[in-house]
C-alpha positions in Angstrom: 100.7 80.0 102.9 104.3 80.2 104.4 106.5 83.2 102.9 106.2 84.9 99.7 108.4 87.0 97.3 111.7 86.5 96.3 114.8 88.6 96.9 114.5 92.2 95.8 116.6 93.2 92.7 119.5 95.8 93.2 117.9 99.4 92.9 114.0 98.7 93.5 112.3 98.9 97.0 112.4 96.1 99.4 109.5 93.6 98.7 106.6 92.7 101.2 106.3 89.6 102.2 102.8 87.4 103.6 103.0 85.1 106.9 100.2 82.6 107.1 99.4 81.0 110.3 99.5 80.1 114.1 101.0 82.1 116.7 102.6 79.7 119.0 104.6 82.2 121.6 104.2 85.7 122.2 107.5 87.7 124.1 107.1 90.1 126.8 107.9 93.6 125.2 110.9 95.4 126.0 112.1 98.9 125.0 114.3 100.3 121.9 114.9 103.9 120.8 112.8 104.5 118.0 113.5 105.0 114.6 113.9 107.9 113.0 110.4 109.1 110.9 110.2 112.0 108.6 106.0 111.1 109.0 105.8 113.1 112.4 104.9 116.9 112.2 108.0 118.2 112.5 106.3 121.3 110.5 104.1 122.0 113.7 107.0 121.0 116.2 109.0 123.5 115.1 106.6 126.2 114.5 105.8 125.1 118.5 109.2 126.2 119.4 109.5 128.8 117.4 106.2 130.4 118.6 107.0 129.9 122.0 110.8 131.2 121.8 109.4 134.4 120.7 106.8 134.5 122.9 109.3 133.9 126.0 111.6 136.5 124.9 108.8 139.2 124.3 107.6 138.8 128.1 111.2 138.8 129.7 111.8 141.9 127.5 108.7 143.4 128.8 108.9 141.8 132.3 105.8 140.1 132.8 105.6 136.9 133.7 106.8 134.1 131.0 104.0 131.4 131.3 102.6 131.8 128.0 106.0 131.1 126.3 107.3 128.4 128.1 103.7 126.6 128.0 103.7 126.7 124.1 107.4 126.0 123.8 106.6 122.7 126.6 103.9 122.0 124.4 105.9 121.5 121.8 108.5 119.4 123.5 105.6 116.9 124.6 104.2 116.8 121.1 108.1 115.5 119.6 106.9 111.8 121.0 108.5 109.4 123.0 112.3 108.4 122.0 111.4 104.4 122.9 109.0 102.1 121.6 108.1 99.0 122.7 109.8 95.9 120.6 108.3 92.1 120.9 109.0 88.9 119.3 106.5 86.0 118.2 106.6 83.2 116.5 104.6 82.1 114.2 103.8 78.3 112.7 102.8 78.3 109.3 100.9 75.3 107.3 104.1 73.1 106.6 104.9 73.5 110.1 107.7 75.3 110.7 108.1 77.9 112.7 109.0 81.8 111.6 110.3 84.8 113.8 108.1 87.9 113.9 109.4 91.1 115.4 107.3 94.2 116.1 109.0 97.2 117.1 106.2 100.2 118.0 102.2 100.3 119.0 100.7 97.8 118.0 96.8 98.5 117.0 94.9 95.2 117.6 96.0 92.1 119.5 98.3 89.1 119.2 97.7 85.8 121.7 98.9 82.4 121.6 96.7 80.5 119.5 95.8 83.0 117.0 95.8 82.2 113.5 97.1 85.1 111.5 98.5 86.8 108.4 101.2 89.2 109.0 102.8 91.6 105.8 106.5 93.0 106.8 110.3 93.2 105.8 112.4 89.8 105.6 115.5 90.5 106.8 118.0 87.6 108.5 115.1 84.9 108.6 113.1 87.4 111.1 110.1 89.3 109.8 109.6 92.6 110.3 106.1 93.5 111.1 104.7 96.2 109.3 100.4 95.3 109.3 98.8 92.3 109.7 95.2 90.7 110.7 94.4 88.6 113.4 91.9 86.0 111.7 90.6 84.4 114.9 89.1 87.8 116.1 88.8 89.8 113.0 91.4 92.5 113.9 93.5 94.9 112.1 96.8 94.7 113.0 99.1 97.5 112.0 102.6 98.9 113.8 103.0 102.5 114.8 105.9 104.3 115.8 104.7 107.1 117.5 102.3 106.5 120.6 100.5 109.6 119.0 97.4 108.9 116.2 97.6 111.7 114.0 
């Protein structure tokens, strides 16, 4: 129970690390930009644009009206995400008692009360743990921290 791993040689990725235990406070989220993800379709955005820059320019050329264009190049926009996400801070007691910082920046799937007994997986950086997944073991749930407000 507690935290687990050791400090991650020079060279190799960052270890995981396991959070056993209660939640004892749960912060009301505020806002951050988000981080930068190569994991969105960028592929499809800028085909999107692309698609719909051509098509805009065809029916000014031709003088009809631009609708189709601007809707798929709109479309596109939309489907680049939001630029914040929703960060919140918990903390966490394990076994022995003491008490652990847990930050979650993005969507969380599932849900985190006061009370809970959990087991969280994330980043240690600066005595706060970065939440990557989890499960809530009162309820059952998955727990696991999206970026995008988009499930693709």
């Amino acid at each position: 129970m507690g935290m687990y791993g050791a400090a991650t040689p020079a060279g190799q990725a960052p270890q995981e690390y396991q959070l056993n235990g209660t939640v004892t406070h749960v912060d009301q989220a505020g806002h951050e930009p988000a981080d930068w993800s190569w994991h969105r379709p960028r592929i499809v955005l800028l085909f999107l644009w692309v698609v719909g820059i051509y098509l805009f320019v065809k029916e000014i050329l031709n003088s009809r009206s631009s609708s189709s264009g601007l809707s798929f190049f709109l479309f596109g926009y939309w489907l680049r995400g939001k630029k914040e996400v929703p960060v919140q801070y918990f903390r966490v007691r394990d076994h022995l008692e003491r008490e652990h910082l847990v930050r979650r920046k993005g969507y969380l799937d599932g849900h985190v009360m006061p009370g809970d007994n959990v087991e969280l997986w994330g980043r240690l950086r600066d005595g706060i743990l970065y939440l990557s997944r989890g499960t809530n073991l009162t309820t059952g749930a998955s727990l696991t921290v999206r970026q995008s407000c988009f499930r693709l």
